[in-house]
C-alpha positions as CSV (number, residue, x, y, z in Angstrom):
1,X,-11.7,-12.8,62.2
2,X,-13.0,-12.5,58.4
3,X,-16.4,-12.3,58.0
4,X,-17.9,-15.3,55.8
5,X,-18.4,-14.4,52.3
6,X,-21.7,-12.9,51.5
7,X,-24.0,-16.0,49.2
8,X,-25.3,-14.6,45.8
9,X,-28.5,-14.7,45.0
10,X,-30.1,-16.0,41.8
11,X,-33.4,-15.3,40.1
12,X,-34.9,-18.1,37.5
13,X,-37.8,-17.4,36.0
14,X,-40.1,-20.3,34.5
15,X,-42.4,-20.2,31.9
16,X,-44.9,-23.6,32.9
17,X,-46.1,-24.2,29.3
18,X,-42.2,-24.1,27.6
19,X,-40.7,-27.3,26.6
20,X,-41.3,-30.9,26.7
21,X,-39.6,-31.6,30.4
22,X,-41.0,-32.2,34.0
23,X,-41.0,-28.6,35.4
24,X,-40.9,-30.1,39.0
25,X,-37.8,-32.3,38.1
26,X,-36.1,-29.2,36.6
27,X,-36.7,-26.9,39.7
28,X,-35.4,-29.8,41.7
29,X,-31.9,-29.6,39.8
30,X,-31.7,-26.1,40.4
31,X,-32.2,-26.3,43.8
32,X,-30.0,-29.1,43.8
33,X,-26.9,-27.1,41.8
34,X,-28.1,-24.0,44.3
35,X,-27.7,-25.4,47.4
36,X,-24.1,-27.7,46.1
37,X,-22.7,-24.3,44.8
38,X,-23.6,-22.4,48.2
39,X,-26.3,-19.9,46.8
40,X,-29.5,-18.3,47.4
41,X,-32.0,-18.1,44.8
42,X,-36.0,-17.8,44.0
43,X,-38.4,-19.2,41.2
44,X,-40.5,-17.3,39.8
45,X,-43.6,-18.8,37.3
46,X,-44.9,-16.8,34.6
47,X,-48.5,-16.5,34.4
48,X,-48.9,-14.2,31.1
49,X,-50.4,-11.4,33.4
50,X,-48.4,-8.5,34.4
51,X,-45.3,-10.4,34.7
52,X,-43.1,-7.6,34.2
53,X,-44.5,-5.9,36.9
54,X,-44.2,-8.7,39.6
55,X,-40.6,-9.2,38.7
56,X,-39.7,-5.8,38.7
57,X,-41.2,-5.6,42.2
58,X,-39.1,-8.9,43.4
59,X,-36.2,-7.3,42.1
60,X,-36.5,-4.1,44.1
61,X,-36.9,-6.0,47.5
62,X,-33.2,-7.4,47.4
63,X,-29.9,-7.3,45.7
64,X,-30.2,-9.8,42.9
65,X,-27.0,-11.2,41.5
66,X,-28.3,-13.2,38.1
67,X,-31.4,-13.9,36.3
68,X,-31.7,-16.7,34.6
69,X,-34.5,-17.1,31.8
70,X,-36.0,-20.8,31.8
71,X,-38.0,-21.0,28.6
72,X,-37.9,-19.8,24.9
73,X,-37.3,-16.4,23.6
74,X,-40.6,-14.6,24.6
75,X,-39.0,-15.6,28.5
76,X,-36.1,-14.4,27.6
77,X,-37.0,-11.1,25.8
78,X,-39.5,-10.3,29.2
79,X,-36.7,-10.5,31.2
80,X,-33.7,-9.0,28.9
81,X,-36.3,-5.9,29.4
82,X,-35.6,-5.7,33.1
83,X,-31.8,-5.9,33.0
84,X,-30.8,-3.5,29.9
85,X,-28.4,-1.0,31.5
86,X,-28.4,-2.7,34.6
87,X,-25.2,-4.2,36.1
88,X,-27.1,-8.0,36.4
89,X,-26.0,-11.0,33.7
90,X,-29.1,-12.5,32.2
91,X,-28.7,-16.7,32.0
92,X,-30.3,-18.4,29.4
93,X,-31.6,-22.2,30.2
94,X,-33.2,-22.8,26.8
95,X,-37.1,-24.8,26.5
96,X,-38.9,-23.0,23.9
97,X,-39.6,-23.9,20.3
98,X,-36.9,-22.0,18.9
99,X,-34.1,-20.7,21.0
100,X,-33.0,-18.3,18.6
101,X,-30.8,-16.1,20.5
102,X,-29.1,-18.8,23.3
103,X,-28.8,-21.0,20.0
104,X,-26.5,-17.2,18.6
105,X,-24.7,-17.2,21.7
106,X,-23.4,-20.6,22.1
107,X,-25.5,-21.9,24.9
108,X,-26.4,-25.1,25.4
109,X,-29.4,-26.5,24.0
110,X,-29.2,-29.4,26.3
111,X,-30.7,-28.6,29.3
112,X,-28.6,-30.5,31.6
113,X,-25.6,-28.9,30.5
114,X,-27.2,-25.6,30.0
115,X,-28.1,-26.1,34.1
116,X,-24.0,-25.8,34.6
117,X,-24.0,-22.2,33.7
118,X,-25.7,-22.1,37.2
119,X,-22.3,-22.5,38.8
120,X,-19.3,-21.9,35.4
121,X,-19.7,-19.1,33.4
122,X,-18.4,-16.0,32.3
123,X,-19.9,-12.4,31.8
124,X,-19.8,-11.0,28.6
125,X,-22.3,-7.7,27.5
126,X,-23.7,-7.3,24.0
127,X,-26.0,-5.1,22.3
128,X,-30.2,-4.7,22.0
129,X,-32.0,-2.2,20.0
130,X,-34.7,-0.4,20.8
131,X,-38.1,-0.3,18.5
132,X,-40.3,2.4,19.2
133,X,-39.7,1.2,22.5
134,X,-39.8,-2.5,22.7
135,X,-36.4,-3.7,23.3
136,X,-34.9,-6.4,20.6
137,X,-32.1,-8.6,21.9
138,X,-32.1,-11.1,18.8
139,X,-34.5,-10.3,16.0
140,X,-37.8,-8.9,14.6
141,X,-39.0,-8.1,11.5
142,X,-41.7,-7.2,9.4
143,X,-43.6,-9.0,6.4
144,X,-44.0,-12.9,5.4
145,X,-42.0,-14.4,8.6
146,X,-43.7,-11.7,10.8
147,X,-47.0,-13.1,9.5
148,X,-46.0,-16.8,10.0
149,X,-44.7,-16.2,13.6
150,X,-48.5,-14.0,14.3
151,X,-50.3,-16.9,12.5
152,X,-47.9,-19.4,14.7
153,X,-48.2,-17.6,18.1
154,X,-52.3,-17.7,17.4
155,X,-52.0,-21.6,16.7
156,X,-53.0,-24.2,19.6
157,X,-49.9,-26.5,17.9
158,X,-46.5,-25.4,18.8
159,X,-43.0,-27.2,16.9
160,X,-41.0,-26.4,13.6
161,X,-43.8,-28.9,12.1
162,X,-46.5,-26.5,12.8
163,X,-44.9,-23.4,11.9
164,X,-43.8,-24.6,8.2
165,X,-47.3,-25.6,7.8
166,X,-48.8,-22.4,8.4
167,X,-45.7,-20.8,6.0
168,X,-46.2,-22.9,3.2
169,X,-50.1,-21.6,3.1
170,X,-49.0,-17.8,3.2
171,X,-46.7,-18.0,1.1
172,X,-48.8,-19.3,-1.6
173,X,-50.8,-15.9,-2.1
174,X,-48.3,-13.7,-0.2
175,X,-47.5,-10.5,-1.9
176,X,-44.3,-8.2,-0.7
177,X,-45.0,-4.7,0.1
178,X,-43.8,-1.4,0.0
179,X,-41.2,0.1,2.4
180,X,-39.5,2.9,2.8
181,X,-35.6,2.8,4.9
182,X,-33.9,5.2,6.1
183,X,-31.0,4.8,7.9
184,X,-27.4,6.6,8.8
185,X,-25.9,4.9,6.0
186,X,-28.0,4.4,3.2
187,X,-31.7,4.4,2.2
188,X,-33.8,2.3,0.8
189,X,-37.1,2.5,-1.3
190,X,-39.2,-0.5,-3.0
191,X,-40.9,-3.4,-2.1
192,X,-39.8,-6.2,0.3
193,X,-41.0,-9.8,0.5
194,X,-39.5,-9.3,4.9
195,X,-37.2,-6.9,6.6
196,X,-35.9,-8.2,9.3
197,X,-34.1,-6.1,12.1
198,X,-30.9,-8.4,12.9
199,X,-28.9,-7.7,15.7
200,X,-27.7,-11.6,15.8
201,X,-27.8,-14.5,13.6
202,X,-30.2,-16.7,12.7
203,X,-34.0,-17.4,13.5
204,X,-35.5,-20.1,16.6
205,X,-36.1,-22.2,13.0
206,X,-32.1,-21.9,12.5
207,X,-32.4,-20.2,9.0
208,X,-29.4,-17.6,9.0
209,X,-30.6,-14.6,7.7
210,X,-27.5,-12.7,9.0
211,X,-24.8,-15.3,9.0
212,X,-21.8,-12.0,9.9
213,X,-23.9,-10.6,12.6
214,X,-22.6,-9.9,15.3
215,X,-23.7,-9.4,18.7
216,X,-21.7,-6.7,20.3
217,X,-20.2,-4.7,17.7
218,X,-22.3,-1.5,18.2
219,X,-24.4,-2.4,14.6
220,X,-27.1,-4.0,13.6
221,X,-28.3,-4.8,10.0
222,X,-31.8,-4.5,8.1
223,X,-31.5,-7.7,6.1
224,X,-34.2,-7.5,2.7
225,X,-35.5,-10.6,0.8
226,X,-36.4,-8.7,-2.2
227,X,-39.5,-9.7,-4.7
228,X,-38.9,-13.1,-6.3
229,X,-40.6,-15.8,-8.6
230,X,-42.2,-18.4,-6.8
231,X,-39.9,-20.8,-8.5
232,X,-37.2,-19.5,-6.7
233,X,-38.2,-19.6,-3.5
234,X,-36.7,-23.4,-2.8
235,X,-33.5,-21.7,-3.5
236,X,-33.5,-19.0,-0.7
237,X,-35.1,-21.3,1.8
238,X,-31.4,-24.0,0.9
239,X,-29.5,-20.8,1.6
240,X,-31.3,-19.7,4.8
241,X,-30.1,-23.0,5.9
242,X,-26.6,-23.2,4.8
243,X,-25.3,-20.0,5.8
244,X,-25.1,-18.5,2.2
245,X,-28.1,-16.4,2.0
246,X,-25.7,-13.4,1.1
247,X,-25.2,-14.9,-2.4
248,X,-29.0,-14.4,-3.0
249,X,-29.7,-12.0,-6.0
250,X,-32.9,-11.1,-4.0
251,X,-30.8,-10.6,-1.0
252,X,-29.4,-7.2,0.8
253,X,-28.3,-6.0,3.9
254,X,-27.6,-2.6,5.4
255,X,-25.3,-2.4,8.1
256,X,-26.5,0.6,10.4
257,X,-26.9,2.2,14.0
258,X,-29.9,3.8,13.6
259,X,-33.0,3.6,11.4
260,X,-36.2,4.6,10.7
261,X,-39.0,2.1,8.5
262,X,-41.8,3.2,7.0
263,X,-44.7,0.4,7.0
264,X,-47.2,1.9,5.1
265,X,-49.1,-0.7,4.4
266,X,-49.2,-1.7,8.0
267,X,-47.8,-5.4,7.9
268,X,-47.1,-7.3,10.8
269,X,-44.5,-6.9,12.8
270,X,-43.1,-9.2,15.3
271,X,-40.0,-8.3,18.3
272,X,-38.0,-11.3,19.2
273,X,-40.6,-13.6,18.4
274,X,-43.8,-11.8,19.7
275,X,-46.3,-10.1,17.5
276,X,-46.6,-6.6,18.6
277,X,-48.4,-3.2,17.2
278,X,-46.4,-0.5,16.1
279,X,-46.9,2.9,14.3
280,X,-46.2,2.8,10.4
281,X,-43.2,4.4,11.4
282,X,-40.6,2.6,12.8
283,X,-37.6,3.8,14.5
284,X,-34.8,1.8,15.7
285,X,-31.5,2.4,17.6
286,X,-28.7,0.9,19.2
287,X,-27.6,0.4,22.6
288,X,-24.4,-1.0,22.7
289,X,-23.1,-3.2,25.0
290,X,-26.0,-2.7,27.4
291,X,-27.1,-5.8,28.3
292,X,-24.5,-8.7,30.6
293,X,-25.1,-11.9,29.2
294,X,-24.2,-15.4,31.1
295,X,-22.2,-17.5,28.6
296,X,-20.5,-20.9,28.6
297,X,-16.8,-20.4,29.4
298,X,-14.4,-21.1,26.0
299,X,-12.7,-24.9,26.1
300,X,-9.3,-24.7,26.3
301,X,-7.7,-25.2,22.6
């Protein structure tokens, strides 16, 4: 006689304050899909206090088949921490403000249909990096957007409305600074309005600031906006938006697998999304393929 077929179980971790939705009508359709598709699973809520911890410790007690990340990217960066060389898929169910990497990977924003990668998916591993320890799945950066985001993540208001508020008032007395790249490629010397570290696309905001990245080719790409008239600045912000950024004079992008920054000045820096204090140096390497990522299976052409 064959022994029944052992039920997976699923992790989802909730952030409370994420989104717009009824978090007791959402846990509902997951129990719901769960319990239809014939597995086990567990909600955890995030509190903001040694989160990492008490997930780590859940995780150790049994053999978890798939986390699934229910909120915006801060969610899913705490968890993408816990799974990067493991052999467990992260899921993505998007609720925060911006969404940047699920929005990069083709997941749905709708959270309904977002819900079905519960039960149809498929498995597919992509990069992070590493910055002086902090591990970036999507992107960080350092200057005028990393002061925006601290200024934002400080801010009782949350939406795009709020946050190009608060850049609209930097950027009127914003001044680039001084950096110093090295990387095993090229270097770079001179003073940068941002550096972002891109290992995917485009920001929660959808502003593409790396329209060829790509997730799981084993690079990632320190994308300059170089000093520019005020004037101007219009200009790059319709290119951000329509994919052609790369035509920028004030643009440039090296393509790299390691790389060291120099942030003498001591600007802000924010890791996918959260403001975080690093040394003025800045080193930042690849690890390919070491994260399993739960993605929407390809419609049939």
């Amino acid at each position: 006689m064959e022994s029944s077929k052992e039920r997976k179980f699923y992790l989802f971790v909730i952030n409370p304050i994420a989104g717009d939705i009824d978090k007791e009508d959402l846990e509902e359709d997951i129990a719901a899909l769960c319990e239809t598709h014939e597995i086990d699973f567990e909600i955890f809520k995030t509190t903001g206090e040694n989160d990492k911890e008490q997930l780590q410790e859940l995780m150790n007690l049994r053999k978890v088949d798939a986390v699934f990340a229910v909120g915006g990217d801060g969610t899913v960066n705490l968890v993408a921490s816990l799974l990067i060389k493991k052999q467990i898929p992260l899921g993505i169910i998007p609720l925060g403000s911006g969404n940047g990497l699920s929005k990069d990977l083709g997941i749905p924003q709708d959270t309904e249909t977002a819900l079905q990668l519960i039960h149809t998916h498929q498995v597919i591993p992509i990069d992070t990096l590493d910055i002086n320890g902090f591990p970036s799945i999507h992107l960080s950066d350092l200057g005028f957007n990393a002061l925006v985001v601290k200024r934002f993540c400080e801010g009782e208001t949350r939406g795009p409305g709020s946050y190009a508020w608060i850049a609209l008032q930097e950027y009127l007395s914003y001044e680039p600074k001084h950096y110093r790249i090295e990387t095993d490629v090229e270097n770079f010397e001179g003073p940068a309005f941002m550096v972002t570290i891109a290992n995917a696309n485009a920001f929660g905001s959808n502003a593409s600031i790396n329209p060829n990245g790509i997730l799981n080719d084993g690079r990632f790409e320190i994308c300059l906006i170089e000093p520019f008239p005020k004037a101007a600045g219009v200009g790059i912000l319709y290119k951000l938006y329509t994919d052609s950024i790369d035509s920028s004079v004030f643009s440039r992008r090296i393509s790299c697998k390691e790389a060291t920054i120099y942030n003498t000045h001591g600007e802000v820096v924010h890791v996918d999304g959260e403001p975080v204090e690093l040394d003025s140096k800045i080193h930042v390497k690849m690890n390919k393929e070491s994260l399993l990522m739960i993605l929407p299976v390809p419609e049939e052409e």
